[in-house]
C-alpha positions in Angstrom: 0.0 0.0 0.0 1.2 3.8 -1.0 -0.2 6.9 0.6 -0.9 9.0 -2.1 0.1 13.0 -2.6 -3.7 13.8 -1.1 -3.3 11.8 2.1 0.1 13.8 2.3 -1.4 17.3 1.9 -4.1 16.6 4.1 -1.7 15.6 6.9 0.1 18.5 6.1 -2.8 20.7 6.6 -5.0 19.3 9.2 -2.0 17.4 11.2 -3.5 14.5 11.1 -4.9 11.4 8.5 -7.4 8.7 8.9 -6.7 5.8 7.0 -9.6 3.1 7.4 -9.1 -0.7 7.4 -5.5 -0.2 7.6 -5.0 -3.9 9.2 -7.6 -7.0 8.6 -9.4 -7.9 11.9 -7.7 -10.9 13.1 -4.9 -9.2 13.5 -6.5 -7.5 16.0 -8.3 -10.2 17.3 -5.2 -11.3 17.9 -3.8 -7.8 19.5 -6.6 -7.5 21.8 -6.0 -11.5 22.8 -2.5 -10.4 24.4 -4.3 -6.8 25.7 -6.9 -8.5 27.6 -4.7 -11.4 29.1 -1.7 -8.8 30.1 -4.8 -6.3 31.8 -5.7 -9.4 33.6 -2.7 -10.5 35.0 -1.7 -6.8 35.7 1.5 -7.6 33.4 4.1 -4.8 34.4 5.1 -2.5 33.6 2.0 -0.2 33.4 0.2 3.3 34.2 -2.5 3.5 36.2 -5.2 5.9 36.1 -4.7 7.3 39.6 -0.8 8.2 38.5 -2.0 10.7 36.2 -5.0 11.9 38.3 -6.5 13.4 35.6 -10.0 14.3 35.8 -12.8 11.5 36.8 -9.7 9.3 37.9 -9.8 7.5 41.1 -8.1 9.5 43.8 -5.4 7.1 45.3 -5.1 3.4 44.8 -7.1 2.6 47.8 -10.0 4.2 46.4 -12.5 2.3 44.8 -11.0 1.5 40.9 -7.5 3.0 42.4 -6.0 -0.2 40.8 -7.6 0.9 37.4 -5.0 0.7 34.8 -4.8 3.4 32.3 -2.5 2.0 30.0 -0.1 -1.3 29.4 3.4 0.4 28.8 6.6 -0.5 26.9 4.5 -2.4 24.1 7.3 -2.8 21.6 9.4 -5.4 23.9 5.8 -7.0 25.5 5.0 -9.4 23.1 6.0 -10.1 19.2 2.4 -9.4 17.7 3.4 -5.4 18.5 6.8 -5.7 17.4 5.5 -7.1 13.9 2.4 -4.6 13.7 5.6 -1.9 14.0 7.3 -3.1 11.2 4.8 -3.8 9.0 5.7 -3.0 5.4 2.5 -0.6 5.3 3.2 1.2 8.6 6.7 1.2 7.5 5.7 3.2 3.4 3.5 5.4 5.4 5.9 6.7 7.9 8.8 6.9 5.8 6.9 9.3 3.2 5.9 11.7 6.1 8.8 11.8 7.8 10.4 12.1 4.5 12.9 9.4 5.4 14.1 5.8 4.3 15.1 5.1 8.1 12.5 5.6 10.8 13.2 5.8 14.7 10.7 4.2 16.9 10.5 6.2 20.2 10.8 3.7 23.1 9.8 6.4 26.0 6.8 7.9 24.0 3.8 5.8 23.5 4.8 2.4 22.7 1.8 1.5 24.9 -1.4 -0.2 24.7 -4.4 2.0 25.9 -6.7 0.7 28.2 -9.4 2.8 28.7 -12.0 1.1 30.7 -15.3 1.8 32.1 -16.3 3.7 35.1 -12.6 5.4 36.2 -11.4 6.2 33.1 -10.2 10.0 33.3 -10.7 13.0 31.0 -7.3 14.0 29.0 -7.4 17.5 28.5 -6.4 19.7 25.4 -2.9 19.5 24.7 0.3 18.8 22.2 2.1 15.9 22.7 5.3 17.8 22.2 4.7 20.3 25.2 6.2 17.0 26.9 8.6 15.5 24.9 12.4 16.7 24.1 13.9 16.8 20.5 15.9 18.6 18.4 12.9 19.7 16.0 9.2 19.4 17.5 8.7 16.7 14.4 7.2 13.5 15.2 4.7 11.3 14.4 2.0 9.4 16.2 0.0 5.9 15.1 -2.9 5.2 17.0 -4.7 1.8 15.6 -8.1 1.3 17.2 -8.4 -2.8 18.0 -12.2 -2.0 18.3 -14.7 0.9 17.6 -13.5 4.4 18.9 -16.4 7.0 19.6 -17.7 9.7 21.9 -19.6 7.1 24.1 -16.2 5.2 24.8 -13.9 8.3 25.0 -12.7 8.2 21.8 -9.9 11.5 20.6 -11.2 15.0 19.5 -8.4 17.1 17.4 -8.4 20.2 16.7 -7.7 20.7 12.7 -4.6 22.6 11.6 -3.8 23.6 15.3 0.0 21.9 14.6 0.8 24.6 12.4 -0.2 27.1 14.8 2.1 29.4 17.3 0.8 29.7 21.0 1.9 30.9 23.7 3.3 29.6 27.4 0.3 31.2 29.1 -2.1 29.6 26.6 -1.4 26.4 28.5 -1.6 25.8 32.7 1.5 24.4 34.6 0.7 21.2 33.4 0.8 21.8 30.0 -2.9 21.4 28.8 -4.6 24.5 27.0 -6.8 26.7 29.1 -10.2 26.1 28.2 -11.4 29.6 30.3 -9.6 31.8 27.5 -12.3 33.1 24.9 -9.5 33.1 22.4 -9.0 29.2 22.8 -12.3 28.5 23.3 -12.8 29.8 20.1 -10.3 27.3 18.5 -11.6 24.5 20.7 -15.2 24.8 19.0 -13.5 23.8 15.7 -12.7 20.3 17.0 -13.7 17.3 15.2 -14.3 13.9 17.2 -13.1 11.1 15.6 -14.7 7.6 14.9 -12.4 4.7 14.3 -13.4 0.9 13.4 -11.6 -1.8 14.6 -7.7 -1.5 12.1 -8.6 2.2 11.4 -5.3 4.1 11.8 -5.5 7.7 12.9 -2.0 9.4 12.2 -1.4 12.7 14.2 1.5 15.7 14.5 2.7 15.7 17.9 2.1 19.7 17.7 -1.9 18.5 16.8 -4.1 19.6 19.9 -5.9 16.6 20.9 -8.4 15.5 24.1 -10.3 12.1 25.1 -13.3 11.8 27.2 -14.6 9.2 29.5 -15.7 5.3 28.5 -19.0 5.4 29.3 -19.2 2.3 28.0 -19.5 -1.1 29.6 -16.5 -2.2 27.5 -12.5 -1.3 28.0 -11.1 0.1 24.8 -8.4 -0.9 23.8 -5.4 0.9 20.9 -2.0 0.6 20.2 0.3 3.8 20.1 3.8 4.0 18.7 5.5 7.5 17.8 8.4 7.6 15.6 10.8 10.3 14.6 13.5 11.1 11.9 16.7 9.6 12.0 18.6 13.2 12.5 16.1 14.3 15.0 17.4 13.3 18.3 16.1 13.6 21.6 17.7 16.4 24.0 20.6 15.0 26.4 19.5 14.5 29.8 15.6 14.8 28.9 12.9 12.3 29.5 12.9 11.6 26.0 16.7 10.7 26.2 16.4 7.8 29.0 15.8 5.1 26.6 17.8 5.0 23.2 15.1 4.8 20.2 14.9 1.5 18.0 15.9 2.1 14.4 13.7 0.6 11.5 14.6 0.0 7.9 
């Protein structure tokens, strides 16, 4: 499969590109196998909802659903199936054309996780860029979110905000912890542009990490499940001594 020039511009302009059926579904069957079985073992490592405290999560882990577990971590090294989805020859054409690159660098400290979001403690994500928390030479990478099963508003499935990665803000449009103040007319104003996407089951949705995104809650009676992996050019390292330095990226040809 080859993205065409289209798909390219439209990432280009919106910052991000939905590509539907992008894997057949028993390959995710066979994703979401592994997902459910490492959620119900616990499998470490792993994030749990009450680490982030975001809003609607469970205060502290002896709260009821403290041991609610936001997202299964370090998915590249957790089991094979994600190791091949990552170097599939599709992922790999798509990639390479928009990073404009024959080598691609998968980011072993950002993403390369399996998200979890399940019912009743899920938390709200807030507005924000991606990059507002990573470290790199050139604020230039590149998220791929595949849903394993249907993405919508009743589960919490992603809102972005078109264009918004081509967009200067400022520090104060965003609060200490970098999400974008919703209580500015200015960005409200940019927020009420948002689309809210819809995936099926081996939709890929392909975002900027300067694209302003949010999630809600699963009010579903379901867990959600999708597997994120971020990758970067080859020349675009991470900053020495940051977060995004700790563990060395895994190169892909």
């Amino acid at each position: 499969m080859a993205i065409n020039v289209i798909d390219k511009n439209q990432f280009e302009e919106k910052g991000f590109l939905i590509i539907p059926r992008f894997i057949d579904l028993s390959f995710c069957n066979r994703m979401i196998t592994i997902s459910q079985k490492h959620l119900s073992q616990a499998k470490q490592p792993y994030e749990l909802e009450t680490n982030v405290g975001y809003p609607g999560a469970p205060q502290d882990i002896e709260s009821k659903g403290g041991a609610t577990i936001r997202r299964l971590l370090n998915a590249y090294d957790r089991h094979d199936i994600f190791s091949e989805w990552v170097k599939f020859d599709k992922m790999k054409i798509v990639m390479m054309e928009l990073l404009s690159s024959k080598i691609l660098m998968l980011s072993r400290v950002h993403h390369n996780c399996i998200m979890t979001k399940q019912p009743m403690f899920s938390s709200l994500t807030g507005w924000h860029q991606d990059i507002r928390y990573w470290s790199y030479d050139r604020p230039e990478l590149i998220s791929a979110w595949l849903a394993l099963g249907f993405e919508n508003n009743l589960n919490g499935g992603l809102h972005l905000i078109p264009g918004s990665h081509r967009m200067h803000f400022k520090r104060n449009d965003f609060d200490e912890l970098g999400f974008f103040k919703t209580d500015s007319k200015h960005n409200q104003k940019l927020i009420d542009t948002k689309i809210s996407v819809a995936l099926n089951p081996g939709d890929l949705l392909i975002f900027h990490c300067k694209t302003l995104h949010s999630a809600g809650w699963n009010r579903s009676s379901a867990t959600k499940y999708s597997v994120v992996f971020t990758f970067h050019h080859s020349d675009n390292k991470p900053k020495v001594g940051s977060r995004s330095a700790f563990l060395e990226s895994i190169r892909i040809e």
